[in-house]
C-alpha positions as CSV (number, residue, x, y, z in Angstrom):
1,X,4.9,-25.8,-11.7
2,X,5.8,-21.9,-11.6
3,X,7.2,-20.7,-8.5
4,X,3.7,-18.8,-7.7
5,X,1.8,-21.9,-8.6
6,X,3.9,-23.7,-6.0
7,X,3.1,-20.5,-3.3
8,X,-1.0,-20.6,-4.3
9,X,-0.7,-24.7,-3.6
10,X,0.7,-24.3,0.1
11,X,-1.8,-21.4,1.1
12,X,-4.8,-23.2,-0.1
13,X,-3.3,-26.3,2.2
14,X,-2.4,-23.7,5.5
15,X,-5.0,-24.6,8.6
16,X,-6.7,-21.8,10.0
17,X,-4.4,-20.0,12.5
18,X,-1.7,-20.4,9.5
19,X,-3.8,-18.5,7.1
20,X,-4.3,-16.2,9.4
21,X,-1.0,-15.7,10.5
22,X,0.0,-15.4,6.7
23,X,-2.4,-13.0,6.2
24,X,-1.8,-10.6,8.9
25,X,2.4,-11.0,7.7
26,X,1.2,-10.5,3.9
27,X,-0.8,-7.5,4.9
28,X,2.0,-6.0,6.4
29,X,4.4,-6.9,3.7
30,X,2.0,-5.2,1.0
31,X,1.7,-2.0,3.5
32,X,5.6,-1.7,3.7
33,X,6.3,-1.8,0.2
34,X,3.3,1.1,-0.2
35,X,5.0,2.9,2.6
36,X,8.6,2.5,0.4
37,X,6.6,3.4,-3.3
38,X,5.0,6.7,-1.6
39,X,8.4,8.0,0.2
40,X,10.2,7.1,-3.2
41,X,7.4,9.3,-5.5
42,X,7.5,12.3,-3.0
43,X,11.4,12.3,-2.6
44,X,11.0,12.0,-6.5
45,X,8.5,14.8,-7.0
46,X,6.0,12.7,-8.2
47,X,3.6,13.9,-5.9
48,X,4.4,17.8,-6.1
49,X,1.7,18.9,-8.1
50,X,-1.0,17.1,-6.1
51,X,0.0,18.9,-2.8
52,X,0.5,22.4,-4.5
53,X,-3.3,21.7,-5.8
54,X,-4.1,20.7,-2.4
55,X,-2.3,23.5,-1.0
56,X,-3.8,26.2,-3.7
57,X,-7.5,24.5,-3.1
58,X,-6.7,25.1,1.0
59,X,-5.8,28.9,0.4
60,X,-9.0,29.2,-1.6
61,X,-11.7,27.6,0.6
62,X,-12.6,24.8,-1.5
63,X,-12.1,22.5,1.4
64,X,-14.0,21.2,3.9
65,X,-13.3,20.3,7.2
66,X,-12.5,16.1,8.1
């Protein structure tokens, strides 16, 4: 049995208020390594072109309000 076989076996065996407790740590896990991929594309550069578009779009009133 692979190591994420093994994983899939105990969550499908978790009660309730261990799911969701899992689930609200998993979440939070998933959102921390976004947060870590994002800061490590901007301090990359990754992301420069979409701001400058952004930026450029702001300058010529192609946006709209939130």
């Amino acid at each position: 049995m692979t190591k994420l076989e093994q994983i899939e076996k105990s969550v499908t065996e978790l009660d309730k208020q261990e799911f969701q407790a899992f689930s609200a740590w998993f979440e939070a896990l998933k959102a921390e390594r976004w947060d870590r991929r994002m800061e490590a594309d901007a301090a990359s550069g990754k992301l420069d072109r979409f701001a400058e578009k952004a930026l450029a779009d702001s300058r010529a009133e192609k946006t709209r309000p939130l």
